[in-house]
C-alpha positions as CSV (number, residue, x, y, z in Angstrom):
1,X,43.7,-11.3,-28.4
2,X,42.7,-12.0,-25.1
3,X,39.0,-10.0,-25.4
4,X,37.3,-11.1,-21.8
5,X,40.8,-10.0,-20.4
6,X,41.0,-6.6,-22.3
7,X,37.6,-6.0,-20.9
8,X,38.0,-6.3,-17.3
9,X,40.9,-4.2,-17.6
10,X,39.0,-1.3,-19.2
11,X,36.5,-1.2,-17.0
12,X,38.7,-1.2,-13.7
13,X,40.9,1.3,-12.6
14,X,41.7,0.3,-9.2
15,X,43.2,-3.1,-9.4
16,X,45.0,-4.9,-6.4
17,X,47.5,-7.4,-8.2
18,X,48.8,-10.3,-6.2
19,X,52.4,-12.1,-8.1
20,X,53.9,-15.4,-7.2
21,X,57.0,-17.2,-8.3
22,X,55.5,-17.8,-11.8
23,X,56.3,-14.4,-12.8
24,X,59.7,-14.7,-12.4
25,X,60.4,-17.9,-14.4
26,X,61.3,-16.3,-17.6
27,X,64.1,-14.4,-15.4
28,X,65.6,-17.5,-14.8
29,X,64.1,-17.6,-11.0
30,X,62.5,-20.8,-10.9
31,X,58.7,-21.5,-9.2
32,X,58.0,-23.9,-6.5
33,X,55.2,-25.8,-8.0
34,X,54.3,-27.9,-11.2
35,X,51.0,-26.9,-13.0
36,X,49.1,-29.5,-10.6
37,X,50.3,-27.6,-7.3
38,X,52.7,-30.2,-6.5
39,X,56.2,-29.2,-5.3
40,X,59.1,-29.4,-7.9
41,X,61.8,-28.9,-5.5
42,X,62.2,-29.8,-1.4
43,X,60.6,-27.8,0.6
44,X,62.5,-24.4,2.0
45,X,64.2,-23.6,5.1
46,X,61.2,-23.8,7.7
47,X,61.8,-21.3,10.5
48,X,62.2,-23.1,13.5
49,X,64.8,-25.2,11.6
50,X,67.0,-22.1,10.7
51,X,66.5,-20.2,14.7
52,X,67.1,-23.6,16.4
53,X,69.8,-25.1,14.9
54,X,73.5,-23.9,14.0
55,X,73.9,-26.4,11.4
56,X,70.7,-25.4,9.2
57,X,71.9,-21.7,9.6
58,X,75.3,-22.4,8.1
59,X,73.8,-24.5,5.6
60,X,71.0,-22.3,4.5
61,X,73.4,-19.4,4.0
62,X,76.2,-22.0,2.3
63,X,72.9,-22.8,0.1
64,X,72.4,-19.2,-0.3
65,X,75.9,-18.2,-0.8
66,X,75.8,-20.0,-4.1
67,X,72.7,-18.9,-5.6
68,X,73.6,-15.2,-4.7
69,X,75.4,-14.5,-7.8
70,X,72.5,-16.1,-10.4
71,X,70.0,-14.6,-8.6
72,X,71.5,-11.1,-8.2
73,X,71.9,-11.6,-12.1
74,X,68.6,-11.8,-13.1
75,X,66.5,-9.2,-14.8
76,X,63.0,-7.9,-15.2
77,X,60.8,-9.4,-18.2
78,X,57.9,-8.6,-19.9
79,X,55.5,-9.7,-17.1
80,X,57.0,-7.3,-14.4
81,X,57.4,-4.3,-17.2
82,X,53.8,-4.5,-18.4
83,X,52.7,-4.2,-15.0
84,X,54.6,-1.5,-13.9
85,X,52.9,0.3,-17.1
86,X,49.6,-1.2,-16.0
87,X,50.5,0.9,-12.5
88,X,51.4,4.0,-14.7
89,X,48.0,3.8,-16.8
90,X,46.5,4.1,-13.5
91,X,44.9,0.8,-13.8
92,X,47.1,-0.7,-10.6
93,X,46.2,0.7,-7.2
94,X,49.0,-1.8,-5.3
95,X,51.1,-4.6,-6.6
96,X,51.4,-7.4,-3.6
97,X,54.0,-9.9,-4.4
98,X,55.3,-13.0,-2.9
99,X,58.6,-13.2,-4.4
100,X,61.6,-11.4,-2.7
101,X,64.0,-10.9,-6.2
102,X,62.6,-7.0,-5.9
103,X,62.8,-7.5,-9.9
104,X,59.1,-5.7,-9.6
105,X,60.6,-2.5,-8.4
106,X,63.4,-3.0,-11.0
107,X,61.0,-2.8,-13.7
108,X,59.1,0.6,-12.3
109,X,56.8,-0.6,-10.0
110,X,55.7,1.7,-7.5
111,X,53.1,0.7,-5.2
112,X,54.4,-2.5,-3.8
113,X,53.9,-4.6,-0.8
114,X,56.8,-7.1,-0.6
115,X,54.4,-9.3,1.5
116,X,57.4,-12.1,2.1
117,X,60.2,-10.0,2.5
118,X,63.5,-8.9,0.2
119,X,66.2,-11.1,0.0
120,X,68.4,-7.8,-0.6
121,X,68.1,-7.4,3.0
122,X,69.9,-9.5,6.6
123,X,68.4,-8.7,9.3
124,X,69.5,-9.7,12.8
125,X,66.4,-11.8,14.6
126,X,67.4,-10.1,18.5
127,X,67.9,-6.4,17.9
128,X,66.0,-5.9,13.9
129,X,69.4,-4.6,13.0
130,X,69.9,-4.4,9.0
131,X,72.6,-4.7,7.1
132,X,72.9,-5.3,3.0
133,X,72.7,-8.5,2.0
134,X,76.1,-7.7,-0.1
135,X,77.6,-7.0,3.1
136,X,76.7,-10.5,4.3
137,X,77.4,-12.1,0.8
138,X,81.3,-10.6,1.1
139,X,81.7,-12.0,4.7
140,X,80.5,-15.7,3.0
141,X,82.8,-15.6,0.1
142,X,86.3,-13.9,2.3
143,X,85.9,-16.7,5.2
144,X,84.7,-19.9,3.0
145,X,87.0,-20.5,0.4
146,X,85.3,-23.9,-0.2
147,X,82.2,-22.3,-1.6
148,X,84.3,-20.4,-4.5
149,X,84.0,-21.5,-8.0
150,X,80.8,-24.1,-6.8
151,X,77.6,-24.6,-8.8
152,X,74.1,-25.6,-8.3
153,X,70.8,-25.4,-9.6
154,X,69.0,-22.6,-8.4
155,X,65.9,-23.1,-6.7
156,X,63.1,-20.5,-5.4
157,X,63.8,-17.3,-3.2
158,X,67.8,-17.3,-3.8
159,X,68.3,-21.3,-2.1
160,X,70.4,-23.2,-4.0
161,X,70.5,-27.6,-5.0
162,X,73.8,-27.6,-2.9
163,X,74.5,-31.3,-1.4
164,X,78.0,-32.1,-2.0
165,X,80.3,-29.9,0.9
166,X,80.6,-30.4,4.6
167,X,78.1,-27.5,5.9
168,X,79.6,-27.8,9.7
169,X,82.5,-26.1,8.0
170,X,80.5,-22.9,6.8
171,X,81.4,-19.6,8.7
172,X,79.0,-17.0,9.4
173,X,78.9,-14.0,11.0
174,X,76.5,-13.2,14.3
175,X,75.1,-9.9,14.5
176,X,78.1,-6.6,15.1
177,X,75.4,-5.1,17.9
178,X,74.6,-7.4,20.2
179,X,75.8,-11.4,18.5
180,X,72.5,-12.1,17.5
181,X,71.3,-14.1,14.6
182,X,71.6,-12.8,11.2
183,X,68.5,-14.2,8.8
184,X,67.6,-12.8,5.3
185,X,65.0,-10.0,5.6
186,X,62.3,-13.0,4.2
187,X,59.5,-14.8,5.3
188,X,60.5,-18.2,5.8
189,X,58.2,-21.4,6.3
190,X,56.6,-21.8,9.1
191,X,57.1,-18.0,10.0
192,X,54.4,-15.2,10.2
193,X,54.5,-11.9,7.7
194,X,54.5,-8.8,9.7
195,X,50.9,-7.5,10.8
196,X,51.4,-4.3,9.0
197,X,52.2,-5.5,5.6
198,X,49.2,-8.0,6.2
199,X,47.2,-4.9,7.6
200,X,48.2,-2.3,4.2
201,X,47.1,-5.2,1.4
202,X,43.6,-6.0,3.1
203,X,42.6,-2.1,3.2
204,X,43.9,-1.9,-0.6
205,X,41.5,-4.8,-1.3
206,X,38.7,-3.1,0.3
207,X,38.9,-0.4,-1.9
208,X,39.8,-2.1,-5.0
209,X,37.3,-2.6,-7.4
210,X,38.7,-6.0,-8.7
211,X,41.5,-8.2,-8.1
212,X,44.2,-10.0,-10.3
213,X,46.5,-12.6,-9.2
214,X,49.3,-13.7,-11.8
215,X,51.5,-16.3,-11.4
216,X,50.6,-17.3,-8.3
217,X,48.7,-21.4,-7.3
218,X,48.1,-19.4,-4.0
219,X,48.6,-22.6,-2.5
220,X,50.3,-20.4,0.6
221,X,47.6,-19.1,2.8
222,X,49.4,-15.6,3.0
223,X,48.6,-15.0,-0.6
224,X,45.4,-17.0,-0.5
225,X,43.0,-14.8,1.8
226,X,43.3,-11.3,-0.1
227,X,42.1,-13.6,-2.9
228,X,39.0,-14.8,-1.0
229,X,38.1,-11.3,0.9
230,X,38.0,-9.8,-2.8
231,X,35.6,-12.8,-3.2
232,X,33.8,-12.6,-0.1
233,X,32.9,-8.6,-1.0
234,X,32.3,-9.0,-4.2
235,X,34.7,-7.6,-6.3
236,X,35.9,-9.7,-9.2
237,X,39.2,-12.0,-9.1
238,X,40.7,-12.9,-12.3
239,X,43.5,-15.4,-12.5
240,X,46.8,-15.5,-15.0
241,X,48.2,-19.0,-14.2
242,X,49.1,-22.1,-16.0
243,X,47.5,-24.8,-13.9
244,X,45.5,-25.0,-10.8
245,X,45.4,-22.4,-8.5
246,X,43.9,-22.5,-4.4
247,X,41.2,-19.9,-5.3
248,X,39.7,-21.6,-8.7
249,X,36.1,-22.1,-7.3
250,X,36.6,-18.1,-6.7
251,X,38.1,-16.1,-9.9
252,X,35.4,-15.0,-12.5
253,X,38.0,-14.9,-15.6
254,X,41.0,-17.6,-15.6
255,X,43.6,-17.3,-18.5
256,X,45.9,-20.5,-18.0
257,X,48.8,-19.2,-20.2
258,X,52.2,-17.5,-19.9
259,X,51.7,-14.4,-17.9
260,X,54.5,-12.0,-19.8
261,X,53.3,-12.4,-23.5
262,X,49.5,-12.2,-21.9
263,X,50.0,-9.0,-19.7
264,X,52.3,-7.5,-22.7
265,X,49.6,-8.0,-25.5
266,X,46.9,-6.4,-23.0
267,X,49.1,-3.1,-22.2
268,X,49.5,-2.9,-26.1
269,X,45.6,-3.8,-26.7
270,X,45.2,-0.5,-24.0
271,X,47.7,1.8,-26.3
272,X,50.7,1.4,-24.6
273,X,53.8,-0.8,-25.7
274,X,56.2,-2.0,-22.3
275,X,59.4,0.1,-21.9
């Protein structure tokens, strides 16, 4: 169906894949940008925001709070499963993604890098404490009884449309070690991803022997420059996206389509159907 496609996978077996928020969409976890690159929804909490002001905090988790139950909700599709078998036929040597739903691992993914972070995780921003992000979610709920039975359209890495309540109100908890401040374990705007993580997906992309980004604009530079070191050592960079992506001028193969039914028909082209 897709023969340039079924090609490059045949003849590479050590594929670095790079996921945005466009493979999440048909798990009901929506992206952040239209098929021009332009943003669909405000932009997230940037991270000077959220560390200097109290009132941003208790909104973001209010926000947060809300969206918690949807996003905790959603489930794998076919673009994460055909991956994870892409992984097992040995055709994946790492999986970086930028989302933080962990719906990669859910599906059987191995070899990730959560390059942004999980939002399963809190972490407190003085003393790198960690607690469980159900943990946190129970404190919200017991000591804000204005946020039960609310609604809101969800929007990217577990935020929620969430206007209509008086956020000074909110309650949330400091850190049990020391009072610090408790953030979700992401990266947020304006904020850098650790050196490690950054460290772990450039030596995978130089010793890949091709690179695939799916669902991804790459409009963020933290996704971006594995794309253009694959380019700049020549190794091929192919592209499943619907609209324009950062690295177009780049990619060798683009296939502006539905990721899922794409990636599904290829494993099935290679002799394997997705669990």
């Amino acid at each position: 169906m897709y023969p340039s496609l079924h090609s490059f996978f045949e003849s590479h077996n050590q594929i670095v894949v790079l996921t945005g928020a466009g493979v999440s969409t048909a798990s009901g976890i929506p992206d952040y940008r239209d098929e021009s690159g332009a943003w669909k929804h405000s932009r997230p909490m940037e991270y000077r925001d959220f560390v200097g002001s109290e009132y941003s905090r208790r909104r973001y988790w209010a926000r947060s709070a809300i969206a918690r139950v949807r996003f905790k909700a959603a489930s794998p599709n076919k673009a994460h499963t055909a991956l994870a078998r892409l992984e097992a036929l040995g055709k994946v040597s790492l999986l970086i993604t930028q989302n933080v739903d962990q719906l990669h691992q859910r599906a059987g993914s191995r070899r990730v890098v959560d390059l942004h972070g999980s939002i399963d995780q809190v972490v407190c921003l003085d003393c790198a404490r960690r607690v469980a992000r159900e943990e946190f979610q129970q404190f919200l709920m017991q000591h804000n009884p204005l946020l039960e039975n609310l609604t809101s359209v969800l929007a990217p890495d577990g935020d929620a449309q969430l206007e209509q309540i008086d956020f000074s109100q909110i309650k949330i908890p400091q850190c049990d070690r020391c009072g610090g401040i408790l953030k979700a374990d992401v990266v947020f705007y304006g904020e850098s991803v650790p050196s490690e993580r950054v460290e772990a997906c450039f030596d995978a992309v130089d010793k890949a022997d091709a690179m695939l980004i799916v669902g991804s604009s790459l409009m963020v530079y933290s996704g971006y420059r594995f794309a253009r070191h694959a380019h700049e050592i020549g190794i091929p960079v192919v592209a499943i996206n619907r609209g324009v992506t950062r690295a177009d001028e780049l990619l060798s193969l683009k296939v502006e389509l539905d990721c899922g039914p794409v990636l599904q028909a290829i494993v099935e082209a290679l002799g394997e159907v997705p669990a």
